[in-house]
C-alpha positions as CSV (number, residue, x, y, z in Angstrom):
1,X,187.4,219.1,94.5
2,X,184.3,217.6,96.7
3,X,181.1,219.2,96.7
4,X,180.4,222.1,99.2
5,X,177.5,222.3,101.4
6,X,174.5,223.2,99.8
7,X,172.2,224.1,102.5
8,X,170.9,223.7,105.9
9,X,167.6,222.8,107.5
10,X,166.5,223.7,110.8
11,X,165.1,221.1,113.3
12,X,163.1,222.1,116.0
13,X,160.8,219.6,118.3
14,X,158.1,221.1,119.4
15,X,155.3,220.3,121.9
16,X,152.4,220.9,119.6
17,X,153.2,220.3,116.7
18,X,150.5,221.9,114.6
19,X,150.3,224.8,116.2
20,X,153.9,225.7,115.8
21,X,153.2,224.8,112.4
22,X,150.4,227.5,111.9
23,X,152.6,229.8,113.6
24,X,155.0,229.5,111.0
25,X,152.6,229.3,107.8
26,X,150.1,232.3,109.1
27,X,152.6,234.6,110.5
28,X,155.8,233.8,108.7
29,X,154.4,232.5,105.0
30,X,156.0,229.8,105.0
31,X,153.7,226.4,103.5
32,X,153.6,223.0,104.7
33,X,153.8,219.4,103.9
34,X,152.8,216.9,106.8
35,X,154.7,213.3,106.9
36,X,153.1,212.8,110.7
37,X,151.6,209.1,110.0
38,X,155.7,208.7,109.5
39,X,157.5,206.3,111.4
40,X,159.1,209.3,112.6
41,X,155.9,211.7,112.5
42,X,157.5,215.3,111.0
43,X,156.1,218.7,109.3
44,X,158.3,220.0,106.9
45,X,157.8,223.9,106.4
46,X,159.1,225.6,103.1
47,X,159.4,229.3,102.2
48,X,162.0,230.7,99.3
49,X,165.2,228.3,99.6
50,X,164.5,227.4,103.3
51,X,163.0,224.7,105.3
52,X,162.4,224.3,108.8
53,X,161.5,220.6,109.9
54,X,159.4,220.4,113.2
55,X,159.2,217.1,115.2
56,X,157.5,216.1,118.5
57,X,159.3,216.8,121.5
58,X,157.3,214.0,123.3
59,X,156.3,216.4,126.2
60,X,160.0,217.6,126.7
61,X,160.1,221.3,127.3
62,X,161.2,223.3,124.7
63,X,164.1,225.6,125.8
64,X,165.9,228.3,123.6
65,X,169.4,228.5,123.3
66,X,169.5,231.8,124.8
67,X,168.0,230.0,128.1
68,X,170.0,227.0,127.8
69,X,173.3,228.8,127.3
70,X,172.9,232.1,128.0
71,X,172.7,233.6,124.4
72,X,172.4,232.5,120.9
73,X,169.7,232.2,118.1
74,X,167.4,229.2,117.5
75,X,168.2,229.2,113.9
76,X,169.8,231.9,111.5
77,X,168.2,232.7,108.0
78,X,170.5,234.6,106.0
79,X,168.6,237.0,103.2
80,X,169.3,240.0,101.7
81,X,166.0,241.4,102.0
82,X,166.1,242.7,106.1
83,X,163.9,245.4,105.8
84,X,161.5,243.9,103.3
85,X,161.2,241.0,106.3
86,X,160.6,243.0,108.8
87,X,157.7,245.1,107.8
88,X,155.9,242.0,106.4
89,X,156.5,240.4,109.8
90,X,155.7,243.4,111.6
91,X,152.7,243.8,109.2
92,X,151.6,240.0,110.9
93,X,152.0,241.1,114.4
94,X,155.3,238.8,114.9
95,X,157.5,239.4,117.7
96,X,160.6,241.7,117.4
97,X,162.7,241.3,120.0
98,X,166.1,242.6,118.3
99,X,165.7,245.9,116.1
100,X,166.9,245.8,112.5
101,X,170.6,246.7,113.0
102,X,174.2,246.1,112.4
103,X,175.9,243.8,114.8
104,X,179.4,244.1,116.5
105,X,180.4,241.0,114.7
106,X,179.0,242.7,111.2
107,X,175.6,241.6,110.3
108,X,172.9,243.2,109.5
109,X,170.0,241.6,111.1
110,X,166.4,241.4,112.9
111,X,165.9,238.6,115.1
112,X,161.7,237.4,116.0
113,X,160.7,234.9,118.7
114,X,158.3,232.1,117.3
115,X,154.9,230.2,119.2
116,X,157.5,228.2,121.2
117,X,159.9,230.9,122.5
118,X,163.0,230.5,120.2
119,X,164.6,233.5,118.8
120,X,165.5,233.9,114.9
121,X,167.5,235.9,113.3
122,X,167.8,236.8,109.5
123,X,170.3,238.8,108.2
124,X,173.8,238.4,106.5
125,X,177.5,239.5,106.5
126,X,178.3,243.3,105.3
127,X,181.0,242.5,104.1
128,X,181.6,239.4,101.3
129,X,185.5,239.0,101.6
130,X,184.3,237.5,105.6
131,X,182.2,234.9,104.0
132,X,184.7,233.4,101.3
């Protein structure tokens, strides 16, 4: 049997690319490492098992799925630990734009906006036998 996935990162250009990053370490706690003398200058952002890699969007607008498509997420975090989240996000003075609640298509979940507009959710399945 091959190896299944083991995670996902999340990519977002930005157009300012360290103050997305502060966004993200001052109101979200997550900590970064900076590679932007790269060839291909990027932040990487770490909290728990996550990452979120931001790059330059070279003066391109950033536009949110939601606006591009008419709905969806930016990026999905899946955690156990809603309500923990959102009260330490609250606490911050992040943005809640969706209520901690379960979904028609059975999550449990909160969804913020970040510094650049995109909305995130984090929550998971209610059920496990959906996820196997």
């Amino acid at each position: 049997m091959y190896q299944r996935l083991l995670q996902s990162h999340s990519i977002f250009p930005t157009n300012d690319i360290e103050k997305t990053s502060e966004f993200y370490i001052q109101y979200l706690g997550f900590r970064a490492v900076s590679y932007l003398e790269a060839e291909e200058p990027h932040i990487c952002l770490y909290r728990d098992d996550t990452e979120v890699i931001l790059t330059k969007s070279l003066g391109q607008k950033v536009v949110p799925n939601r606006e591009l498509y008419g709905y969806g997420y930016d990026a999905y975090f899946i955690t156990k630990q809603q309500e923990h989240l959102k009260q330490e996000f609250e606490a911050a003075g992040v943005k809640i734009v969706r209520s901690l609640s379960n979904t028609d298509y059975n999550n449990k979940e909160f969804v913020i906006e970040d510094v650049d507009g995109r909305w995130i959710a984090f929550g998971i399945k209610e059920t496990s036998a959906s996820m196997e």
